[in-house]
C-alpha positions as CSV (number, residue, x, y, z in Angstrom):
1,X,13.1,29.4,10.7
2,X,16.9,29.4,11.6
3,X,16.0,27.9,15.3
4,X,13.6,25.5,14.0
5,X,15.8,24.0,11.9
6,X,18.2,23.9,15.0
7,X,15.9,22.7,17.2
8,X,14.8,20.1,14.5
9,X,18.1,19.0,14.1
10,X,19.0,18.9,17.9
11,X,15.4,16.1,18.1
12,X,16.7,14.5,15.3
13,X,20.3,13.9,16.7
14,X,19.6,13.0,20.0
15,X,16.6,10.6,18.7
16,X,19.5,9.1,16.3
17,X,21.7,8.3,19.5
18,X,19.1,7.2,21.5
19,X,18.2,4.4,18.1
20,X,21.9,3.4,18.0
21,X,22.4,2.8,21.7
22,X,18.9,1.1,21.7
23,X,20.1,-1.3,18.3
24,X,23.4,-2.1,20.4
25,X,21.8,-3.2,23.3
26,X,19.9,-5.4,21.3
27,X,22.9,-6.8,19.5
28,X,24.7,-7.4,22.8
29,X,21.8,-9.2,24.5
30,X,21.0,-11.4,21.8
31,X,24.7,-12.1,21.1
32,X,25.1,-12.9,24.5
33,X,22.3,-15.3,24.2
34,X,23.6,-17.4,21.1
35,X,26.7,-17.3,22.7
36,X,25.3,-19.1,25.9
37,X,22.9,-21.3,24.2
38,X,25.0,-22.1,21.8
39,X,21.4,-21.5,19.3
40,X,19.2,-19.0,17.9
41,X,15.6,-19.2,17.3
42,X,14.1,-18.0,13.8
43,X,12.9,-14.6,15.2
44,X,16.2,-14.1,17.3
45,X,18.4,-14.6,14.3
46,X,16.0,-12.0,12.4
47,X,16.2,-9.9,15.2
48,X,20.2,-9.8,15.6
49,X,20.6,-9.1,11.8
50,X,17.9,-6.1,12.3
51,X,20.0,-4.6,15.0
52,X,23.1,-4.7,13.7
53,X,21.5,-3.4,10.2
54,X,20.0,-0.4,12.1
55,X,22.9,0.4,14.2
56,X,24.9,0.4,10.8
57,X,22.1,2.7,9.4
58,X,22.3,4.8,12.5
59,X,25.9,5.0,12.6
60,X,25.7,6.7,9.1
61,X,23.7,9.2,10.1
62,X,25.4,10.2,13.0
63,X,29.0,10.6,10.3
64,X,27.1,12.3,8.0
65,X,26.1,14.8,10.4
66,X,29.3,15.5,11.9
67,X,30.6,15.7,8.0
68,X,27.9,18.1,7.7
69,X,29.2,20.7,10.8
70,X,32.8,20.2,10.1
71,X,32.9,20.6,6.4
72,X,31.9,24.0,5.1
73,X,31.8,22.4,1.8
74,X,29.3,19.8,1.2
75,X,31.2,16.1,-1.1
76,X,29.4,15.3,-4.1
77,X,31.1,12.0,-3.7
78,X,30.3,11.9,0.5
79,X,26.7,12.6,-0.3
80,X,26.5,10.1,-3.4
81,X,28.3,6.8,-0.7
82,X,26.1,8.0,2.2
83,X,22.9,8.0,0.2
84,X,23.8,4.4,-1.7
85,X,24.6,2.7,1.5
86,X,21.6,4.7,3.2
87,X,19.3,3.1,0.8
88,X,20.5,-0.5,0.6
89,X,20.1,-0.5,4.5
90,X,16.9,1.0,4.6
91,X,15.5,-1.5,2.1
92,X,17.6,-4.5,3.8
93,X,15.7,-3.2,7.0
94,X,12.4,-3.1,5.9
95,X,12.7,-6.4,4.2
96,X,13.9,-8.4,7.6
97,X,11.1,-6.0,9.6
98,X,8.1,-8.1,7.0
99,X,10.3,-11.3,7.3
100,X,9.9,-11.2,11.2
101,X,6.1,-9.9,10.6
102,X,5.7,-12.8,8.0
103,X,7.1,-15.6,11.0
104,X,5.2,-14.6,13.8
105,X,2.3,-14.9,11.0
106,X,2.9,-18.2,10.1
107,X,3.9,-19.5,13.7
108,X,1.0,-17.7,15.7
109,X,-2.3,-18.2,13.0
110,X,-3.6,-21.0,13.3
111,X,-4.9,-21.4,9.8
112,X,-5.1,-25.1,8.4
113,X,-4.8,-25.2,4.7
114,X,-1.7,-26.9,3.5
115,X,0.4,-24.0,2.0
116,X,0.0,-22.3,5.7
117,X,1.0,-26.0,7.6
118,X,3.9,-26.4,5.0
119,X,5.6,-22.7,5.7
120,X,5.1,-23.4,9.5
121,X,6.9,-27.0,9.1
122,X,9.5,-25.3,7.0
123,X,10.1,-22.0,7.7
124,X,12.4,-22.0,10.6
125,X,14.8,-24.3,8.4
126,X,15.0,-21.7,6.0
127,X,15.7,-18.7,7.9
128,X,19.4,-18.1,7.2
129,X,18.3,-18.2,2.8
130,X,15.5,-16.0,3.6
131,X,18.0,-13.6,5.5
132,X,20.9,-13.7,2.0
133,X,16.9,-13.5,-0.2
134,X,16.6,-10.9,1.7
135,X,19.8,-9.3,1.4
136,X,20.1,-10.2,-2.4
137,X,16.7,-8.8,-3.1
138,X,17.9,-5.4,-1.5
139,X,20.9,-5.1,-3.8
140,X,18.9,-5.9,-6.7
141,X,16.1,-2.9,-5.8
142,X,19.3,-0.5,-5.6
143,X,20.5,-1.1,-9.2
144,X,16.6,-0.9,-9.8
145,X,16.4,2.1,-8.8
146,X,19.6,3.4,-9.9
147,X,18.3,2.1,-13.5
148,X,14.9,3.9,-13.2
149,X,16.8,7.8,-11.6
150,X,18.8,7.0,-15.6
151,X,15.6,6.2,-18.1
152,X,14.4,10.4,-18.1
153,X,18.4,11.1,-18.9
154,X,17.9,8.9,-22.3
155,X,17.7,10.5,-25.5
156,X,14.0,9.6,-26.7
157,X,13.0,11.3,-23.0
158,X,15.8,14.5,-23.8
159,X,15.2,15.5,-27.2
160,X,12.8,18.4,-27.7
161,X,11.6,18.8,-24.0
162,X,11.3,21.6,-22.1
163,X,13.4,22.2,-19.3
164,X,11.3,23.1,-16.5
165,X,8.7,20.2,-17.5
166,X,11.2,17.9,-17.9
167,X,13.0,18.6,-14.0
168,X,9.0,18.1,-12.9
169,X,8.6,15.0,-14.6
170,X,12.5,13.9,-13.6
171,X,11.5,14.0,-10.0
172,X,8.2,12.6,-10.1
173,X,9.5,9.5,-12.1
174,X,12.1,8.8,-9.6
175,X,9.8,9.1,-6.9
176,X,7.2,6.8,-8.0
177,X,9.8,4.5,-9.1
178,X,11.6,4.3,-6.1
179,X,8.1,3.9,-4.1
180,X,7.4,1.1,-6.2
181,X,10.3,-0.8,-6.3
182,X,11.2,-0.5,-2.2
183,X,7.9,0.2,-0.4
184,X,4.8,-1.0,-2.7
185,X,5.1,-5.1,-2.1
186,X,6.5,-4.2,1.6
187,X,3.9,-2.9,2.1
188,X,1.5,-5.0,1.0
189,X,3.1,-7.8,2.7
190,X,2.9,-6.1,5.9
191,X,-1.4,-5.1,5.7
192,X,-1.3,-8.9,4.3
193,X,0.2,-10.0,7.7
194,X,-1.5,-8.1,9.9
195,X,-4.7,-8.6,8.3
196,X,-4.1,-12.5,8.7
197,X,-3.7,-12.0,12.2
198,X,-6.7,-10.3,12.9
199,X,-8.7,-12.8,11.0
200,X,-7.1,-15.4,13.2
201,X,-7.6,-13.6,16.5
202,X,-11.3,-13.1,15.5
203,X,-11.8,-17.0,14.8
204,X,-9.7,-17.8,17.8
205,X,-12.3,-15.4,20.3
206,X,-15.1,-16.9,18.5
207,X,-14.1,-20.4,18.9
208,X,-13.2,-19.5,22.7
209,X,-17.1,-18.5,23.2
210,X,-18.3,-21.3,21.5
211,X,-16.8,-23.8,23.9
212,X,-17.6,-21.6,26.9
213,X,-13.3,-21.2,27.8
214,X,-11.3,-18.6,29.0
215,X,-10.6,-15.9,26.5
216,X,-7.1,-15.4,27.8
217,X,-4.3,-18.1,26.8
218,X,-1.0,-18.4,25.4
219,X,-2.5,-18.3,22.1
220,X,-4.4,-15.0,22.4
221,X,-1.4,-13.6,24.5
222,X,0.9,-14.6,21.3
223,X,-1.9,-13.1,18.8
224,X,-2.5,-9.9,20.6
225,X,1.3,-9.4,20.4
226,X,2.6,-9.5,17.2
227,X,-0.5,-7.7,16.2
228,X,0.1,-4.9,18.8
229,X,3.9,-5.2,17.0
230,X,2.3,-5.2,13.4
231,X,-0.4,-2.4,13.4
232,X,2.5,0.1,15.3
233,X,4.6,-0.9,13.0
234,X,2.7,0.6,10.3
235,X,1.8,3.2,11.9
236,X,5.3,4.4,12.2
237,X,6.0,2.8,8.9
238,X,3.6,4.3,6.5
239,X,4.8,8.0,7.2
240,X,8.4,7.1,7.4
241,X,8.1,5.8,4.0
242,X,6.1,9.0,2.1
243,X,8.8,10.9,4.8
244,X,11.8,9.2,3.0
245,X,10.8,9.7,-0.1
246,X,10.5,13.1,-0.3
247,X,13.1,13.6,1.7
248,X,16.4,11.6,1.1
249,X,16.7,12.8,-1.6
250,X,14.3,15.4,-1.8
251,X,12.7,14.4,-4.9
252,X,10.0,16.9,-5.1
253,X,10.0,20.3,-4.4
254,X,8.8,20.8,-1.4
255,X,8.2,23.1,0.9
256,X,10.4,23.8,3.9
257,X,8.3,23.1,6.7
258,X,7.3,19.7,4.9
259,X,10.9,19.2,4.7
260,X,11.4,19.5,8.9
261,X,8.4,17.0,9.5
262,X,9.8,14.3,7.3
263,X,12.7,14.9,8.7
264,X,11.4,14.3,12.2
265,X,9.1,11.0,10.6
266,X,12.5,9.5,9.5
267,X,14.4,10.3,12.9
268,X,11.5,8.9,14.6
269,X,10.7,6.1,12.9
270,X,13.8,3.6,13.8
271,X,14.2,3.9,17.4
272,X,10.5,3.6,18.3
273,X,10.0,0.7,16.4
274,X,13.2,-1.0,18.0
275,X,11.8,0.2,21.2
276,X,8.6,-1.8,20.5
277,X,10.2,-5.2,19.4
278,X,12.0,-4.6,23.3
279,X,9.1,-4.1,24.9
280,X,7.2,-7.3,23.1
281,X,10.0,-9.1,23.3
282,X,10.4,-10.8,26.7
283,X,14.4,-11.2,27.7
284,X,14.7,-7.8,25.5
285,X,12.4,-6.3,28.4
286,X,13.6,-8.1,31.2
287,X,17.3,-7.0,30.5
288,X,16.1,-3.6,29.7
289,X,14.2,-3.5,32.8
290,X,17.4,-4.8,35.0
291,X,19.3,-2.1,33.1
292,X,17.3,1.0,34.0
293,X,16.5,-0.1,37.8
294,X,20.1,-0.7,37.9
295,X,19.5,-4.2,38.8
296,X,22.0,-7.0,38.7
């Protein structure tokens, strides 16, 4: 078990690095851009907080684990910093993530009832409040949280229980608390989204074959995309989420060789999904492309 657990962390490491070179890269190119143009679009400026947020995020992992090998002793107060700011940038993360999946939503669908014309008028204007919502929103699920880990530790929970039951129902309380609180609505956002654009894809087809036109536009190019983006998304998102619950911090007592796969779900999770938004993202690509056939 000793060599899985090195070869585990070896994956994990190296996947780590690869994320926080790939979150840089973005960062640069986009930077570069709004430096040039003198202007961001709505999905760009989404996209350059993402990065930097995820190279933050990756950044502390790569500390903690070189606190890890060089300290013999593991900080109670290390540990306690590194999983506070872990957790606010995971849940600021996840919340610009369904904030990018809710614009390309409203901008791509081609829905005509007035709430869905009014956010398409609108939304691009209010991109830098829904970034500080977003980041507001993040700090308040935190304390949340941190509240809800506190309510078995209150007297009317303490008095007459029984130890072993009470460590049980500790852990389950704090991990159905913390699910709820950062991953339910996210979630439900996300399936919302993705279910819209679907919908609109299938009307868009069908509309396409009623007037006897190409299938193949701009529109179903855009629709195809950012559902492609969406539906991997979850797909990497729904086990990074169970993954990071029961493992940072372990909330329930599992088993060891759960332990390693969540820990290879949450290692995996934020470099593939940055390595999707490059690869559906068009001067992401073609800089990344340049880059690796050592273009100019």
């Amino acid at each position: 078990m000793l060599i899985a657990w090195s070869i585990v962390f070896g994956i994990t490491f190296l996947l780590n690095f690869v994320g926080l070179l790939v979150n840089l890269f973005m960062t640069v190119v986009i930077y570069k851009t709004w430096v040039r143009a003198q202007r961001l679009s709505s999905s760009d400026k989404i996209l350059l907080t993402l990065s930097i947020t995820r190279s933050l995020m990756l950044a502390l992992f790569l500390l903690n684990t070189w606190h890890t090998l060089s300290n013999a002793e593991k900080s109670v107060y290390f540990f306690t910093v590194f999983l506070l700011c872990w957790r606010f940038l995971d849940c600021f993360s996840l919340w610009l993530v369904t904030l990018l999946n809710g614009l390309y939503c409203v901008k791509i669908t081609n829905f005509r009832c007035s709430a869905f014309l009014l956010l398409r008028r609108n939304i691009s204007r209010k991109i830098t409040r829904l970034l500080l919502g977003c980041l507001l929103i993040s700090a308040v699920t935190l304390l949340l949280c941190f509240v809800a880990r506190l309510i078995p530790h209150f007297p009317e929970f303490v008095t007459g229980r029984n130890d072993t039951f009470f460590a049980f129902r500790k852990r389950i309380w704090a991990f159905a608390a913390s699910f709820v609180l950062s991953s339910l609505l996210q979630f439900i956002l996300n399936v919302t989204f993705a279910s819209l654009l679907i919908h609109s894809l299938r009307r868009h087809l069908q509309r396409m074959q009623r007037n006897s036109t190409s299938f193949w536009n701009p529109q179903t190019d855009a629709h195809i995309g950012a559902m492609r983006l969406m539906v991997c998304f979850l797909i990497l998102y729904i086990p990074y989420t169970v993954a990071t619950l029961l493992h940072i911090p372990s909330y329930l007592m599992v088993d060891l060789r759960i332990n390693i796969i969540c820990q290879m779900f949450v290692a995996t999770y934020l470099p593939g999904h940055s390595i999707l938004i490059i690869l559906t993202h068009l001067p992401l690509k073609t800089k990344a492309k340049k880059i690796l056939c050592f273009k100019k």
